[in-house]
N, CA, C and O of each residue as an XYZ file, in Angstrom:
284
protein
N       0.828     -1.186      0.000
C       0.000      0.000      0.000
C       0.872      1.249      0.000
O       1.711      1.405      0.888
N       0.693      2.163     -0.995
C       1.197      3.312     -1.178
C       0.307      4.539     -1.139
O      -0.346      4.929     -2.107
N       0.334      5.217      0.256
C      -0.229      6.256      0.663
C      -1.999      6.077      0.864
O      -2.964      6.837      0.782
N      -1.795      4.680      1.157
C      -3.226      3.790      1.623
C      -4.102      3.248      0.413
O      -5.246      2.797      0.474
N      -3.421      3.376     -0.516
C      -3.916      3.302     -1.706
C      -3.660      1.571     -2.048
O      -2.762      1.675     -1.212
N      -3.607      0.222     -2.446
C      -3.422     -0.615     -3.103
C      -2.262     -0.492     -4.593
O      -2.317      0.196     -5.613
N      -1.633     -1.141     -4.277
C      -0.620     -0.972     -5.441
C      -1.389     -1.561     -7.306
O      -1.195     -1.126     -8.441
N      -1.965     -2.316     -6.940
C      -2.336     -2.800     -8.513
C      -3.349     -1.450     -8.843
O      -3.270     -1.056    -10.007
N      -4.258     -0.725     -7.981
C      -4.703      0.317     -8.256
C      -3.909      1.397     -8.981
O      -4.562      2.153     -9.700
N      -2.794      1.549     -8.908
C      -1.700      2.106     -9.603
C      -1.588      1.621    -10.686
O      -1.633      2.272    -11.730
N      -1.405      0.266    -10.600
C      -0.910     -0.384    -11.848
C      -1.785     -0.088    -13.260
O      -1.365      0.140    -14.394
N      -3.698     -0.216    -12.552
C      -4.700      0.022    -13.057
C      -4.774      1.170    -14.301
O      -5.236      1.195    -15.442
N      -3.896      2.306    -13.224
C      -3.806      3.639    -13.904
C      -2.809      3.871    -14.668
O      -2.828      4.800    -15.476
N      -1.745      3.023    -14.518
C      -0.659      3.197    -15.701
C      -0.997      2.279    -16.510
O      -0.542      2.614    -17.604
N      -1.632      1.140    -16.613
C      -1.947      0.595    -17.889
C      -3.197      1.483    -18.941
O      -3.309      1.190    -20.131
N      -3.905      2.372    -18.404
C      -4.657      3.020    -18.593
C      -4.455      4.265    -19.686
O      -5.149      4.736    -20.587
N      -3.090      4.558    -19.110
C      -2.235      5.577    -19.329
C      -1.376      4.972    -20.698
O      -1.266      5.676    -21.702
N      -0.895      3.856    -20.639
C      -0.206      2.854    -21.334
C      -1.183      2.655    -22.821
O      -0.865      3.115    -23.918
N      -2.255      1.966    -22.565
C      -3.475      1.987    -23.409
C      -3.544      3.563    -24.405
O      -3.239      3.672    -25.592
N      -3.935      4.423    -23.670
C      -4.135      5.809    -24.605
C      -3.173      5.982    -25.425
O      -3.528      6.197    -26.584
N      -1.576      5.952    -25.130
C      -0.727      6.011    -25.959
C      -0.719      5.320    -26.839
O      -0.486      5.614    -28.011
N      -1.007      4.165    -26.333
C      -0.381      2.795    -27.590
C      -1.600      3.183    -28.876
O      -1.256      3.185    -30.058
N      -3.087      3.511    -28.433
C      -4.264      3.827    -29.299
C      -3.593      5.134    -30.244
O      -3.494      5.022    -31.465
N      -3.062      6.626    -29.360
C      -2.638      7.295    -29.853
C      -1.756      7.294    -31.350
O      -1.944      7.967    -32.363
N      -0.409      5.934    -30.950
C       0.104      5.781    -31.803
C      -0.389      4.811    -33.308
O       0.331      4.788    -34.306
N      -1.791      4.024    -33.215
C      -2.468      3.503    -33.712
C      -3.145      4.723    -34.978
O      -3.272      4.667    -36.201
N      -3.357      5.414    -34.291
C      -4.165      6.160    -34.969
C      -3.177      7.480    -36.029
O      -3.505      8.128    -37.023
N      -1.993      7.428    -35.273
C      -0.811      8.105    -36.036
C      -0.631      7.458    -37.378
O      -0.699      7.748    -38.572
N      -0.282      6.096    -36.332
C       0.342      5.875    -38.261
C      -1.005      4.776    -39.204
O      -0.731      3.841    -39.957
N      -2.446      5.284    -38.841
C      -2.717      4.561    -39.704
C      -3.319      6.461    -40.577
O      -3.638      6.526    -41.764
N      -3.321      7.251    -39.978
C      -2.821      8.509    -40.942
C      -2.204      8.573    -41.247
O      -2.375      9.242    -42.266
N      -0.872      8.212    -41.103
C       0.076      8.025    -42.114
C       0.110      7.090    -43.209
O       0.520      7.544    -44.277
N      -0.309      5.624    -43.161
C      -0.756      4.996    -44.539
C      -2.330      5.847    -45.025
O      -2.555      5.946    -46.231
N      -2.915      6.178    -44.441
C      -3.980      6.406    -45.717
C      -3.250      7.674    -46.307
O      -3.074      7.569    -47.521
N      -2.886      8.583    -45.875
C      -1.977      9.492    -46.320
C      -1.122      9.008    -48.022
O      -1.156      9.483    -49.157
N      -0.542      8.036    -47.477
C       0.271      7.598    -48.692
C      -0.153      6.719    -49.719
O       0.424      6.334    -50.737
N      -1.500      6.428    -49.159
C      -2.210      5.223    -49.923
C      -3.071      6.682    -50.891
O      -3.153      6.376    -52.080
N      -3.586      7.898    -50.631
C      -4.582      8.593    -50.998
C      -3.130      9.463    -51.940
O      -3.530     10.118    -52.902
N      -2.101      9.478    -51.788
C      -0.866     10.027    -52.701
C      -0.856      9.320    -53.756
O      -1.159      9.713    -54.883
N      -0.362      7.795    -53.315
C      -0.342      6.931    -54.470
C      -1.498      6.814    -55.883
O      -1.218      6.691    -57.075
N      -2.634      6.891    -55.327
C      -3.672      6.835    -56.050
C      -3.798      8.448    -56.684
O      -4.105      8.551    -57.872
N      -3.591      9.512    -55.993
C      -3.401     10.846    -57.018
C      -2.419     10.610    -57.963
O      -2.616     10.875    -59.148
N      -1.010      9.971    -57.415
C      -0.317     10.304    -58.566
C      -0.878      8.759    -59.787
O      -0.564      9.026    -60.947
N      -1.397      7.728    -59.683
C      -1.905      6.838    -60.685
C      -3.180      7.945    -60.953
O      -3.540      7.538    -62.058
N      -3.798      8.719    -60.740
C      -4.974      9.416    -61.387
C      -4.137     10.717    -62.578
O      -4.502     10.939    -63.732
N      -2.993     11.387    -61.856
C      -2.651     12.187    -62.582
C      -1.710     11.813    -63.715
O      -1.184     12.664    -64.433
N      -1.490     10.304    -63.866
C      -1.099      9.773    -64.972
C      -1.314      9.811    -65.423
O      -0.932     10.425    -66.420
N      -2.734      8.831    -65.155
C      -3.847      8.763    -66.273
C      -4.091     10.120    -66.847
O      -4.126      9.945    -68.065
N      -4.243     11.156    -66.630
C      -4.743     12.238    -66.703
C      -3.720     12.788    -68.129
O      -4.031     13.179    -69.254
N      -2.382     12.588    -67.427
C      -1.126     13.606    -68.558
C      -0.981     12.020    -70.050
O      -0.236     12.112    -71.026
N      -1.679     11.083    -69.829
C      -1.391      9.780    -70.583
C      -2.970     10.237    -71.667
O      -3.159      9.839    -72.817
N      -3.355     10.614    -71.333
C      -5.153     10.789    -72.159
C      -4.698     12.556    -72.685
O      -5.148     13.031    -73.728
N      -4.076     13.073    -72.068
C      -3.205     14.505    -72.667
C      -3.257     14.662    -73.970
O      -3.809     15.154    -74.954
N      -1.783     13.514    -73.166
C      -0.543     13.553    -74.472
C      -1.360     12.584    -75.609
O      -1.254     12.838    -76.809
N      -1.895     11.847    -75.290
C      -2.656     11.061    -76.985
C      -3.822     12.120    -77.353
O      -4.355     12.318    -78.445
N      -4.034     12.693    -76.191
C      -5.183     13.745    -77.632
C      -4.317     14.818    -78.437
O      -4.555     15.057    -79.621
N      -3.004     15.632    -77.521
C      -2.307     15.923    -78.426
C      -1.856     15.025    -79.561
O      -2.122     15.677    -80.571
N      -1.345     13.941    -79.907
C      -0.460     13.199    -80.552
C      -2.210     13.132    -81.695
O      -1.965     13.621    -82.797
N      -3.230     12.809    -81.614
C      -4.186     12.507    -82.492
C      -4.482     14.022    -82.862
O      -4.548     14.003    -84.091
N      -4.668     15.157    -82.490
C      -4.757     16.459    -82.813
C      -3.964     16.930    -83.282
O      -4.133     18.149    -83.280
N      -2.348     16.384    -84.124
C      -1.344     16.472    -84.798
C      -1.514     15.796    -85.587
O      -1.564     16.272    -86.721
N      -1.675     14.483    -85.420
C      -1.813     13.374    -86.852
C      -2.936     14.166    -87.439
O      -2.530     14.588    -88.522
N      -4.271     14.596    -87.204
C      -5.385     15.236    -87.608
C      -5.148     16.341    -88.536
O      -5.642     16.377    -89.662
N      -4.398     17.227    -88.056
C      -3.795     18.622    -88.376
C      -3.123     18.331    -90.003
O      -3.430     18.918    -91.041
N      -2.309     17.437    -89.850
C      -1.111     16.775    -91.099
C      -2.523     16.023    -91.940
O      -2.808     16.638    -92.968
N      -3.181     15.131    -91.726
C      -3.925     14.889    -92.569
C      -4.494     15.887    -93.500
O      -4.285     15.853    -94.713
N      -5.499     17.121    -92.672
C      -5.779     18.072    -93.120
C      -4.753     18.888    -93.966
O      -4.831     19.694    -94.893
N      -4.230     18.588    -93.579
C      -2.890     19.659    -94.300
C      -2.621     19.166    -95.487
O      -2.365     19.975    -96.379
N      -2.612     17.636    -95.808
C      -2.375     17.211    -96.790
C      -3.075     17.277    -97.533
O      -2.874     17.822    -98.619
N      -4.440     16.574    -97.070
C      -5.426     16.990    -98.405
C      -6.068     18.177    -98.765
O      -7.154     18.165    -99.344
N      -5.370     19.382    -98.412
C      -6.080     20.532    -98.982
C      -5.015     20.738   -100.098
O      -5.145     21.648   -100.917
């Protein structure tokens, strides 16, 4: 007994204490993967994005030269 108190009553409160952190750090790094999971998927969207670009340029050139030719 510490200061009339029961010792596992202590214990009670540092596992308690123990618990919040460990949740704390749970919740850190699973913001940190969706973080990198929601990156990954921008940069596969902004691929797609500069990949559908560059072929409408590349078909809006072949287009251009066609025209060009047959006039």
């Amino acid at each position: 007994m510490i200061l009339g108190i029961p010792w596992w009553v202590y214990m009670f409160i540092l596992f308690i204490f123990f618990s919040g952190y460990m949740a704390f750090r749970a919740v850190r790094a699973e913001k940190r993967l969706e973080m990198q999971f929601i990156e990954r998927e921008g940069k596969v969207y902004m691929d797609r994005i500069q990949d559908e670009r560059s072929q409408r340029q590349g078909n809006e050139s072949e287009t251009e030269q066609k025209q060009m030719t047959s006039v």
